[in-house]
SEKOL-758898 format. One record per residue (C-alpha): residue number from 0; x negated, y, z negated. Coordinates in pm, whole numbers, plus 50000, padded with zeros to 5 digits. Layout:
BEGIN
     n      xx      yy      zz
   NUM       X       Y       Z
...
//
This chain:
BEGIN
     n      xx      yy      zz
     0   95470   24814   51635
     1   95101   24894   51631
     2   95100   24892   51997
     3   95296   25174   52050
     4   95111   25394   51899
     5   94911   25583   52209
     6   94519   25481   52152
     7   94273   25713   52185
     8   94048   25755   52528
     9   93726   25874   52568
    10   93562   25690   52841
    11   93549   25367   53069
    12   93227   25196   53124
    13   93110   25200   53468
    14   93024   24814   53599
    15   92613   24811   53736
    16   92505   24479   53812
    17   92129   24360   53899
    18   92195   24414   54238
    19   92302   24729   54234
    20   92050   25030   54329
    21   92083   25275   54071
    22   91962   25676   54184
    23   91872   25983   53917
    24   91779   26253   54125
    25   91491   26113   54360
    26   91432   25773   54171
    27   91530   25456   54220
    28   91654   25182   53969
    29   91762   24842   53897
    30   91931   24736   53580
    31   91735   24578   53319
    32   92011   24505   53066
    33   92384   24607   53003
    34   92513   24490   52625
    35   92603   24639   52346
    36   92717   24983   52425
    37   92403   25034   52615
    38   92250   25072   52996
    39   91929   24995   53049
    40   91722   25095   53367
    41   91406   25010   53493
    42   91248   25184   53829
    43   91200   25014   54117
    44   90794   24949   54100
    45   90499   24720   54042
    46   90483   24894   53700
    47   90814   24999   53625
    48   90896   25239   53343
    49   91227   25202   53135
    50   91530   25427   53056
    51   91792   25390   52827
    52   92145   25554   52802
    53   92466   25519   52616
    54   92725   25416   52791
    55   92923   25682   52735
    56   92621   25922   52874
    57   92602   25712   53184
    58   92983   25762   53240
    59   92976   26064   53224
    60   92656   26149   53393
    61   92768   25951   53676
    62   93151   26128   53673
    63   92933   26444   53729
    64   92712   26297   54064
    65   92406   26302   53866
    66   92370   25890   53888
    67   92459   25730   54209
    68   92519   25355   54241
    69   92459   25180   54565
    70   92659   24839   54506
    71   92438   24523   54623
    72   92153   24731   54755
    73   91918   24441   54648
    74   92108   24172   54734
    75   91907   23855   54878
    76   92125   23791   55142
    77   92222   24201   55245
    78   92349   24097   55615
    79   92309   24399   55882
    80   92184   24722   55677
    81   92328   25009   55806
    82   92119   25071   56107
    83   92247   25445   56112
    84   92208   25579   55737
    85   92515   25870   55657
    86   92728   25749   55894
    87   93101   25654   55818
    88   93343   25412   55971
    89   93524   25649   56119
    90   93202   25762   56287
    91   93230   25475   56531
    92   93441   25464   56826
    93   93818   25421   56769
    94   93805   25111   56982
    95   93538   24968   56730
    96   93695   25055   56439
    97   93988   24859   56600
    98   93820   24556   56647
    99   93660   24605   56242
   100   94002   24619   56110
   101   94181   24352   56306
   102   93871   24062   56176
   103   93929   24224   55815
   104   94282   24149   55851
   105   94217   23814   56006
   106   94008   23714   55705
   107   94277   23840   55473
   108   94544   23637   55673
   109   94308   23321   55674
   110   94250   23340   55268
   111   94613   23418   55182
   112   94698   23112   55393
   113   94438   22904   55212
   114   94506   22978   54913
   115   94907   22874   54968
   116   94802   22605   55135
   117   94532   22428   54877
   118   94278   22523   55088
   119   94177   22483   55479
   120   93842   22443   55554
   121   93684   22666   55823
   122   93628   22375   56115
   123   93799   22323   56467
   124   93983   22064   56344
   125   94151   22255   56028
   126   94137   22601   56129
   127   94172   22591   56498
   128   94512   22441   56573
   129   94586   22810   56298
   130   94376   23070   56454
   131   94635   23149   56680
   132   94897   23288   56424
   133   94634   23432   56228
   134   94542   23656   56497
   135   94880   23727   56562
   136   94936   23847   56183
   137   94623   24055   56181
   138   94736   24201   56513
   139   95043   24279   56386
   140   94939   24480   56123
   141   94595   24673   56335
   142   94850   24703   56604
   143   95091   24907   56314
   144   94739   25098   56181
   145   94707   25195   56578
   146   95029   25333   56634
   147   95019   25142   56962
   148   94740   25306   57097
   149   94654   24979   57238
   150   94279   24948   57144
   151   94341   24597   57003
   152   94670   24486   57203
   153   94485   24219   57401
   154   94190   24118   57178
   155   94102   23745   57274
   156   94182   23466   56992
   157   93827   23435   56820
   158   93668   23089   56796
   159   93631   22947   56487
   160   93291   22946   56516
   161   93261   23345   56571
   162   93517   23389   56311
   163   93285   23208   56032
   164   93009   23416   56166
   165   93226   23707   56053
   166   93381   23558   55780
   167   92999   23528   55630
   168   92911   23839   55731
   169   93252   24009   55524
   170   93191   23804   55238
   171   92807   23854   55160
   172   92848   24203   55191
   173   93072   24255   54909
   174   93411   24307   55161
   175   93232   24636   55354
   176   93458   24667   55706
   177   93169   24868   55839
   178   92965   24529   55867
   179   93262   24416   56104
   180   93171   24692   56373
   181   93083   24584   56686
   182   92720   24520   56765
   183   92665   24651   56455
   184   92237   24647   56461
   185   92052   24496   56152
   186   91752   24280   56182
   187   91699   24045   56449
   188   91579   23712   56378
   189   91452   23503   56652
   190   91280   23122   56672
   191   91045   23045   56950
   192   91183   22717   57002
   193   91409   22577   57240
   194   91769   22596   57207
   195   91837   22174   57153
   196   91607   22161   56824
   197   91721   22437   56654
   198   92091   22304   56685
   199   91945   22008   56480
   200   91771   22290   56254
   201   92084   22439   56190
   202   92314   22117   56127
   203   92033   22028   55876
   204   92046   22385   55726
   205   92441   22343   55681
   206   92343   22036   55498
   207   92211   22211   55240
   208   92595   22373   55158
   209   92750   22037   55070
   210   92903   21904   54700
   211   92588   21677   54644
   212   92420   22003   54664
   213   92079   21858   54763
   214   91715   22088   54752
   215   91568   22272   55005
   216   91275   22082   55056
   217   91481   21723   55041
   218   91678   21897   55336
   219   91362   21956   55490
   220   91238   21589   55433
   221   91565   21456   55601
   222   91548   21708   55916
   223   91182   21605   55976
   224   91273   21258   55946
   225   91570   21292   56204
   226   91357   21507   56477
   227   91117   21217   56442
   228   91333   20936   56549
   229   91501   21109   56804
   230   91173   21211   56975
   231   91077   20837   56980
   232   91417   20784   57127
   233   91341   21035   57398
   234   91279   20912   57777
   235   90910   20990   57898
   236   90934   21330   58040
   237   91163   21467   57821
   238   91062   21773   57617
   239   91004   21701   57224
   240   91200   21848   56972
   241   91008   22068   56804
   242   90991   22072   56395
   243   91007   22350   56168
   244   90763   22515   55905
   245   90913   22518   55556
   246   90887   22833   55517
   247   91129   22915   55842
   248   91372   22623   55756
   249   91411   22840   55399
   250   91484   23143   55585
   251   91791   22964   55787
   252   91961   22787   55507
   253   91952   23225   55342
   254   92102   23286   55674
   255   92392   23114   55614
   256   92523   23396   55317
   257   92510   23335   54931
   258   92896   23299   54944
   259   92894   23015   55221
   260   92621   22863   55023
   261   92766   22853   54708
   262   93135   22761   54817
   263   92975   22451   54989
   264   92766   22330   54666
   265   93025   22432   54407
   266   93343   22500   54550
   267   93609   22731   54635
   268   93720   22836   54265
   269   93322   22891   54175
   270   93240   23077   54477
   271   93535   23318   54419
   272   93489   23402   54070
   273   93090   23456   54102
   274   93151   23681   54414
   275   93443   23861   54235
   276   93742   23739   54543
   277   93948   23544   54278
   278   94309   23527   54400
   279   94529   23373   54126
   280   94830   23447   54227
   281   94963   23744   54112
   282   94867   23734   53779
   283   94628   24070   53808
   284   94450   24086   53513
   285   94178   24380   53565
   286   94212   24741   53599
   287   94168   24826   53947
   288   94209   24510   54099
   289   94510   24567   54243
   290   94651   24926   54311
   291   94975   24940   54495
   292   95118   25252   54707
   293   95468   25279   54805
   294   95680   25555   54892
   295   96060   25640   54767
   296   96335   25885   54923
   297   96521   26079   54643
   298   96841   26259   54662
   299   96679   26575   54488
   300   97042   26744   54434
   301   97152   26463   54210
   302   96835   26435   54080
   303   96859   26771   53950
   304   97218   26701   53873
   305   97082   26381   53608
   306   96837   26630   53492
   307   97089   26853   53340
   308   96882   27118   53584
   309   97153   27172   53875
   310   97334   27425   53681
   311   97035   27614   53576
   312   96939   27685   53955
   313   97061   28029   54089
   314   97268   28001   54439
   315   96968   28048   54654
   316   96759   27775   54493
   317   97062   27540   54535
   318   97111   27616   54861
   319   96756   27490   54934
   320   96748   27184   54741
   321   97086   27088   54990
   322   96873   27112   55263
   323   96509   26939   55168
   324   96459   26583   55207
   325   96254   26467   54918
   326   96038   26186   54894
   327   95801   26074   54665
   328   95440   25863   54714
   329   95292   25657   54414
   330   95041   25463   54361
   331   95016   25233   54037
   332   94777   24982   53926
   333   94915   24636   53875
   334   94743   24506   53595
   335   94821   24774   53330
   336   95154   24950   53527
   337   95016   25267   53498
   338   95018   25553   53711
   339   94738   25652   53942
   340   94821   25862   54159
   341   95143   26054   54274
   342   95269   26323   54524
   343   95609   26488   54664
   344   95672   26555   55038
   345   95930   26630   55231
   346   95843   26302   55474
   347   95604   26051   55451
   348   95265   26104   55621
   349   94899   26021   55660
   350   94824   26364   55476
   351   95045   26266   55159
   352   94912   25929   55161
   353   94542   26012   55212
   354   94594   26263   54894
   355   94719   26023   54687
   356   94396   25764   54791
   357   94191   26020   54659
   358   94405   26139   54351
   359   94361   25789   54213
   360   93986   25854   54241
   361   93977   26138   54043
   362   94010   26291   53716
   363   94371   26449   53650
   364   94324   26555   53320
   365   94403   26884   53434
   366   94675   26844   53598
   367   94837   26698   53325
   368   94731   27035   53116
   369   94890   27230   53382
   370   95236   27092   53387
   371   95235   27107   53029
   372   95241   26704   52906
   373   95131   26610   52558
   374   94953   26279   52705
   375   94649   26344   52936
   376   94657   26161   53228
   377   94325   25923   53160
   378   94385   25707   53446
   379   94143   25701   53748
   380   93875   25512   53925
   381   93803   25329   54238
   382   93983   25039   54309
   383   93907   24704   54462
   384   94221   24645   54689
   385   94494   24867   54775
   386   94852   24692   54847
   387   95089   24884   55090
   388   95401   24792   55313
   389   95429   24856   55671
   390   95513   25174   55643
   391   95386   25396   55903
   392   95258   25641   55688
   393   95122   25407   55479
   394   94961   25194   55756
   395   94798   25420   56060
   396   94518   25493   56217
   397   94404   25787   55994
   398   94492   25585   55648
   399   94308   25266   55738
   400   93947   25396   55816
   401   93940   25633   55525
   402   94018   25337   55263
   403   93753   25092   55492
   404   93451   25405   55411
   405   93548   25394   55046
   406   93454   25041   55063
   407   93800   24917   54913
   408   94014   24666   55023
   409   94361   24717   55219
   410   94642   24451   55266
   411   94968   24387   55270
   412   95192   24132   55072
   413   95273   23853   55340
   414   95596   23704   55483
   415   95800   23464   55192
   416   95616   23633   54876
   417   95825   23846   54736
   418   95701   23834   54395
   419   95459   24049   54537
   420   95701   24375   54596
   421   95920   24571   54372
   422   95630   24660   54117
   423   95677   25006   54242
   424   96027   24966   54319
   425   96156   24887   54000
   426   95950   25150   53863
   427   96127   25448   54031
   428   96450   25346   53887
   429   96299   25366   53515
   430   96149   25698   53630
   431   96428   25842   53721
   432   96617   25772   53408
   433   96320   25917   53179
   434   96352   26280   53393
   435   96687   26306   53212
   436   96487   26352   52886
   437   96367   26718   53039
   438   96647   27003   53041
   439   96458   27185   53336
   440   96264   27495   53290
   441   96332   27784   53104
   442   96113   28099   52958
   443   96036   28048   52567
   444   96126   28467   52565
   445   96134   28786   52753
   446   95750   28819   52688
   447   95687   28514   52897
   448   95863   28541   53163
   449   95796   28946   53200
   450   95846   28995   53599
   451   95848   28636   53706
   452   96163   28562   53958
   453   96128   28191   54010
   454   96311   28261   54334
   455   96058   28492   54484
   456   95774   28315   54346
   457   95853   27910   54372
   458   95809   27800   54712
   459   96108   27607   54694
   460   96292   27459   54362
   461   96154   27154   54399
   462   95823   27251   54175
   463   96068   27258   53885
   464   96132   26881   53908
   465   95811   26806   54031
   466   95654   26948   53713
   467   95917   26757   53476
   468   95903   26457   53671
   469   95560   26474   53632
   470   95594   26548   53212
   471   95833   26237   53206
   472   95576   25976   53389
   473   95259   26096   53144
   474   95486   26162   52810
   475   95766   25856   52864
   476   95691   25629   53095
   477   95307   25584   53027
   478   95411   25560   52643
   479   95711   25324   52672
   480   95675   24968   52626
   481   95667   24742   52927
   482   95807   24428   52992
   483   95583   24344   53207
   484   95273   24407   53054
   485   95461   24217   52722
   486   95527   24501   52527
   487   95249   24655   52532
   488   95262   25055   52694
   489   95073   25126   53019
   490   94853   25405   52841
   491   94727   25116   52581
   492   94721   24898   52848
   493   94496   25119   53033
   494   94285   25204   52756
   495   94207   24864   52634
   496   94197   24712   52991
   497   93944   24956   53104
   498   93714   24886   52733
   499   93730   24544   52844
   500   93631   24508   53221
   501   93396   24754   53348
   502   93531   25003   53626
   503   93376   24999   53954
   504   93130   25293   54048
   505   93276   25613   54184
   506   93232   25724   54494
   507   92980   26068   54461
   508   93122   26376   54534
   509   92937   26427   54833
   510   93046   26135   54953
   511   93383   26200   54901
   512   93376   26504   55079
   513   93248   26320   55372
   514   93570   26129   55402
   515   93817   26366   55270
   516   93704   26679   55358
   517   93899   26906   55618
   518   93753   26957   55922
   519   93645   27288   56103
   520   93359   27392   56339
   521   93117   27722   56267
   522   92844   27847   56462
   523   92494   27801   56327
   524   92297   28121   56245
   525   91958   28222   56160
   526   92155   28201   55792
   527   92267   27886   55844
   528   92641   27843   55839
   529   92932   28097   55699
   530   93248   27974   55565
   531   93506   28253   55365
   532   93238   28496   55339
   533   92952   28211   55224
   534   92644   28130   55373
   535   92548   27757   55371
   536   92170   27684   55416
   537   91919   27366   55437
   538   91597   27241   55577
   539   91789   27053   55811
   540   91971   27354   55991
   541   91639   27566   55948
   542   91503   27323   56203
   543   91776   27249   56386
   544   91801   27646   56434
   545   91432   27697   56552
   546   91529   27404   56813
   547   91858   27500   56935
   548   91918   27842   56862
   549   92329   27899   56789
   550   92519   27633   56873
   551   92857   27486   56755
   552   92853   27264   56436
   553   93116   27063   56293
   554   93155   27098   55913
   555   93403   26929   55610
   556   93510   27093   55361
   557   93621   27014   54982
   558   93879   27184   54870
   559   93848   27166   54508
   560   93485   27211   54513
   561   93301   27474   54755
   562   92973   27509   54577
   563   92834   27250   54913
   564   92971   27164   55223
   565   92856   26883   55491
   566   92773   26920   55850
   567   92706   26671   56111
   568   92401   26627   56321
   569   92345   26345   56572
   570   92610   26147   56412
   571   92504   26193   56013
   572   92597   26356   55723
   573   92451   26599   55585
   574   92465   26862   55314
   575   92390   27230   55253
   576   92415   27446   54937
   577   92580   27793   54929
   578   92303   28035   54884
   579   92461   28305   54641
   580   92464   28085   54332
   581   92824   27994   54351
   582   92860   27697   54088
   583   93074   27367   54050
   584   93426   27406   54048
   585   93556   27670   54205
   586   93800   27542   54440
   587   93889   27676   54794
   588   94211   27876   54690
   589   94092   28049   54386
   590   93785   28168   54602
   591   94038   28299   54878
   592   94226   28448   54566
   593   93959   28642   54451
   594   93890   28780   54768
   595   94187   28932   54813
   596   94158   29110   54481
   597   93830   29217   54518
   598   93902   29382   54830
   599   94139   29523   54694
   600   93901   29719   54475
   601   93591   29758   54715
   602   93706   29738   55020
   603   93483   30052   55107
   604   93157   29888   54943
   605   92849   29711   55186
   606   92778   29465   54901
   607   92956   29280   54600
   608   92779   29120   54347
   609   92886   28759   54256
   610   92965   28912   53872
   611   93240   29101   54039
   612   93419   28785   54172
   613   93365   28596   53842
   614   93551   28859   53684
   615   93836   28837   53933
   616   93813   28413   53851
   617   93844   28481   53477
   618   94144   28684   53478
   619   94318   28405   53769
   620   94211   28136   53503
   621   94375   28316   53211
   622   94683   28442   53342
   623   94706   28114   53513
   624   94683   28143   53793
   625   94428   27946   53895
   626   94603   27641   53734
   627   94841   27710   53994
   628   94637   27728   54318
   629   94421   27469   54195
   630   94723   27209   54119
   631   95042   27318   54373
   632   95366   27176   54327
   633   95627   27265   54520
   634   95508   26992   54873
   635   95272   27268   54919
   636   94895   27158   55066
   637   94608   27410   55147
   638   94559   27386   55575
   639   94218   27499   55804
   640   94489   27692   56034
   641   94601   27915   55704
   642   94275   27923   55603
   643   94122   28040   55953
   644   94416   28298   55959
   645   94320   28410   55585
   646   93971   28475   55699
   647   94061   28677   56044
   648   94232   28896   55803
   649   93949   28915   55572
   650   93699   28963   55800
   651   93879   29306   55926
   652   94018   29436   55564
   653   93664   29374   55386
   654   93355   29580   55454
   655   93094   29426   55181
   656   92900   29123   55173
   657   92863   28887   54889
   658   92526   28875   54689
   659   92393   28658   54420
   660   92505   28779   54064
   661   92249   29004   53869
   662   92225   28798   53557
   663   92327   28469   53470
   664   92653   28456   53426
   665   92851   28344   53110
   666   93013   28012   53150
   667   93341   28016   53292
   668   93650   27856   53085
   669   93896   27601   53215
   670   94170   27750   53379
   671   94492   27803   53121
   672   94795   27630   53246
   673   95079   27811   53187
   674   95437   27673   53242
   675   95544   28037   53428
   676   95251   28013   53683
   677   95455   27906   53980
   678   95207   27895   54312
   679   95323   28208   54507
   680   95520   28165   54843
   681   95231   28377   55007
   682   94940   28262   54876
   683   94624   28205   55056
   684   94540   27885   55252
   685   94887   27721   55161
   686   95122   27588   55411
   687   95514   27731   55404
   688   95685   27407   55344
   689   96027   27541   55482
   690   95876   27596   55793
   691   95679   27265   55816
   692   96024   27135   55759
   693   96207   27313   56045
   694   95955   27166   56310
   695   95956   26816   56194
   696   96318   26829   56237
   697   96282   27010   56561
   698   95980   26746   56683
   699   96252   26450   56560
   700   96532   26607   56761
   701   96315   26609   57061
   702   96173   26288   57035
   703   96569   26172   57019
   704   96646   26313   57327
   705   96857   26608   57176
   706   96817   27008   57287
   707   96473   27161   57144
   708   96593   27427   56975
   709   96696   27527   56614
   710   96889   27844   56446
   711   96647   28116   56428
   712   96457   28162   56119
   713   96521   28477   55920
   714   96260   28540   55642
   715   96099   28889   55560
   716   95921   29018   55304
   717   96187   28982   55095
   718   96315   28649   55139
   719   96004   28376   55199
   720   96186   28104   55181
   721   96427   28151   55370
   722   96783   28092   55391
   723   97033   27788   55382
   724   97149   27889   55764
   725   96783   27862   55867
   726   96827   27465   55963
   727   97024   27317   56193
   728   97076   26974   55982
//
């Protein structure tokens, strides 16, 4: 029974292979050596100096952002660089991002059908009588991604000689969709030779990619020895085939891609396992490998009802769990069962899927502090391959290009394999049943609960069984043995799994607010740009200033982190710092909080030191707040339109400006998670769920053809939630 008992957690090693660039601060390095509990760098020169770290100190300096890992930067046979450094996928047109997406899938749909099949070797005579269907399966699922926007409904059925090309191109660069784009640039390689003799080049070079693997230079030897006959073969008058230098002979067999190469001389099996694409079935064996995402409608009344909560609720709150539609997004990873990521909403979307990508990317530690579980929730990272249905929140065209920029993989289990479904599904049921081991929330005394009307101040009910549902999955299910993983529990699983295999770098925070970010548009200043009251400044926006003068400049914003923002310029990325000293970790909503309290106070003042809002921050993190805003429950999700309205409103109630603290300030504690903190129904940035919910059902009712209209709403003050008669259902 050993393996019950939860194991401790402290850290997972982070994989860095020879390949790899490695960056600390503005150096460059390659690994030297990686055993025994211990990373060692050396920089990238003719005399390189050495630097050693612990694994756990290059976890967790590279957790923070302060080592970056660019995965096969020094790789022989790197195919296109990126001829446009900072840009993202979803930086190209939509028509090219398309046309990416539909050869991933047709490489997908060609290796699942290999592998069924025993293997099908990429010619005309195997492949091309398939190429057909395959193109129909990929299309099928890009066309789903699209949402019928047509951009790949008549793309031609590739040859099987462009589809190697592409196949080689996917493979060597470590399964990176952005080397699909179209006329994607790199560097050009060109032979002044005529077109006839380097066909016989070429069939020479794919010579070299053969079982008897054979050297370079016997290759050579043979090719010389062919263009020799044939040119005494050759009619007078006839141009002779010209022979290649060694040296350029070399360079065309490199051309052909490691994976090619090695696949040829040592097979399928070898060639998979070196390049890390092994596909044994479904026997997923390594954290990350395999991460799947489903979604799940729940009846919430009788889920409160199995909860033992139902009769706890007051008439109001049961009057609004009636009318919500609940359902529920997870993401788990296959080879240990545990959970990764997970989020409520009252319908599947992009949004709710697009949060739970990046949840499984991230530390949760806290938010498993804030709802009060006894087991942290250790489980993150950045996975190789993410499994999802058809579903069209799951599959879209805002989904797809944010999990092709994070460089992971996206498919779907094919036709006939159903042993590839129901992790997920069968999951929910065993979920369900562990929520009955919570008797819903109550205050521990009078003290606690002091003023707190959960009716007021919960958004809707539903943050009550969020938070216990959420309890149940860290505290039960992660700690409950598994019959699928043989008895073992996922939290063991995870912990022993992740000791074992190294976890894939993460992807740096300001990379991650590239993708995820939300989106908004400021005016640059001679103080750069201004976002809630903060000026963002660099060298970049200096010059682009002096050149320009004001102009319009799109921005992304994190909202757990606001110490940075990015802004694009001529198609990049780039970054600029707030320029008051605001540190890491303040998140968007605790910064609008304080706001509003310290205008509040100094409303009449011209200038507000940043001591004054770290004040404000402590007492949000201690009453908690902050635990609150920084973790909702209850569907609800920070929006740019509530944030834009926040900061009209600021704007005109606030007369100060926000300076740089006077002294250093003390370091400021974790925010306390309190099981009373419920996120307020009017707090800054947040959306108003109930009224989210009234136009989806009004957009649904419209798109069926029925009258555009609903009961009229009747909040106040008073009432923010609303009333049961609010919805027409």
């Amino acid at each position: 029974m050993s393996n019950l008992s939860p194991k401790p957690f402290s850290y997972m090693p982070i994989k860095v292979t020879v390949v790899d660039r490695v960056t600390i601060g503005s150096q460059h390095y390659r690994l030297s050596r990686h055993y025994g509990g211990e990373v060692i760098l050396e920089t990238v020169e003719e005399m390189p100096r050495f630097e050693s770290f612990s694994e756990l100190e290059f976890y967790e300096k590279h957790v923070r952002g302060e080592i970056k890992i660019e995965e096969n930067y020094f790789s022989q046979n790197r195919k296109t660089p990126d001829v446009h450094p900072g840009w993202l996928f979803t930086d190209y047109s939509p028509k090219k991002q398309a046309k990416a997406l539909f050869y991933e899938q047709l490489i997908h749909a060609y290796d699942n059908l290999s592998d069924k099949e025993g293997g099908i070797n990429r010619t005309v005579e195997e492949l091309g009588p398939r190429m057909a269907s395959l193109a129909l399966e990929a299309l099928s699922i890009v066309g789903k991604m699209q949402n019928g926007g047509g951009s790949v409904q008549l793309q031609r059925i590739p040859s099987v000689g462009h589809f190697n090309k592409m196949y080689r191109l996917f493979k060597d660069s470590g399964g990176r969709t952005i080397t699909l784009v179209s006329k994607d640039e790199g560097p050009k390689r060109t032979y002044r030779v005529d077109p006839e003799s380097l066909a016989v080049w070429q069939e020479y070079a794919e010579g070299y990619a053969l079982p008897n693997r054979p050297s370079v230079k016997k290759q050579h030897n043979l090719l010389l020895a062919a263009l020799d006959g044939l040119n005494k073969a050759r009619t007078k008058g006839k141009h002779m085939l010209q022979p290649p230098s060694y040296k350029v002979f070399a360079k065309i067999i490199k051309g052909l891609g490691a994976y090619h190469i090695h696949r040829g001389r040592h097979g399928k099996a070898s060639a998979d396992k070196k390049f890390g694409f092994t596909r044994g079935g479904f026997g997923f064996f390594r954290p990350g490998q395999r991460v799947d995402i489903d979604e799940k409608r729940m009846d919430l009344m009788a889920l409160f009802k199995y909860a033992d909560m139902w009769e706890k609720l007051t008439d109001d709150e049961k009057n609004e769990a009636r009318r919500i539609r609940l359902w529920v997004v997870v993401a788990m990873d296959i080879a240990t069962r545990y959970i990764l990521g997970m989020r409520f909403c009252t319908k599947p979307n992009s949004k709710t899927t697009l949060e739970v990508i990046r949840m499984v990317m991230e530390d949760k530690s806290e938010i498993s502090d804030f709802v009060g579980a006894q087991s942290q929730w250790i489980g993150y990272g950045r996975p190789e391959r993410f499994y999802t249905d058809i579903g069209s929140a799951l599959v879209n065209d805002e989904v797809a290009p944010k999990i092709a920029e994070c460089e992971i993989g996206h498919a779907r289990p094919t036709a006939g394999t159903p042993q590839a479904r129901g992790h997920i599904e069968s999951s929910f049921r065993g979920h369900q049943r562990i929520v009955s081991f919570y008797q819903g929330r109550t205050f521990k005394d009078v003290v606690e609960k002091g003023d707190a009307d959960p009716v007021k101040e919960a958004s809707v009910p539903i943050d009550r069984i969020e938070r216990e549902y959420l309890r149940a999955i860290l505290d039960i299910y992660h700690n409950t043995p598994h019959e699928g993983l043989g008895g073992e529990t996922p939290h063991n699983a995870w912990v022993r799994q992740t000791q074992l295999y190294k976890m894939r770098p993460l992807i740096e925070p300001d990379v991650k607010r590239h993708i995820f970010g939300m989106d908004e548009v400021r005016t640059l200043g001679p103080e750069g740009l201004r976002f809630l009251g903060i000026n963002y400044h660099s060298p970049v926006l200096a010059k682009w200033h002096l050149q320009d003068g004001s102009v319009d400049v799109p921005i992304r914003v994190d909202v757990g982190n606001i110490r940075s923002i990015s802004f694009k310029k001529d198609g990049h990325w780039y970054i600029a710092d707030n320029q008051i000293g605001l540190p890491d970790d303040i998140s968007l909503p605790e910064w609008m909080a304080m706001w509003e309290r310290v205008t509040r106070e100094y409303a009449k003042s011209t200038a507000v030191t940043l001591d004054i809002f770290y004040a404000a921050l402590r007492d949000l993190r201690e009453s908690g707040e902050a635990a609150a805003l920084r973790n909702p429950l209850g569907l609800r999700r920070v929006t740019m339109e509530n944030v834009r309205s926040y900061e009209r409103a600021l704007l005109h109630k606030a007369g100060f400006t926000v300076q740089a603290a006077l002294a250093a300030p003390a370091p400021l504690a974790s925010p306390v998670g309190r099981r009373s903190a419920f996120l307020s129904a009017n707090a800054p940035g947040y959306n108003d769920i109930v009224t989210d919910d009234e136009a989806l059902e009004l957009a649904e009712k419209v798109a069926r053809g029925g009258p555009a209209k609903t009961k009229t709403s009747r909040k106040n003050a008073n009432n923010p939630v609303g009333t049961a008669d609010d919805i027409e259902l």
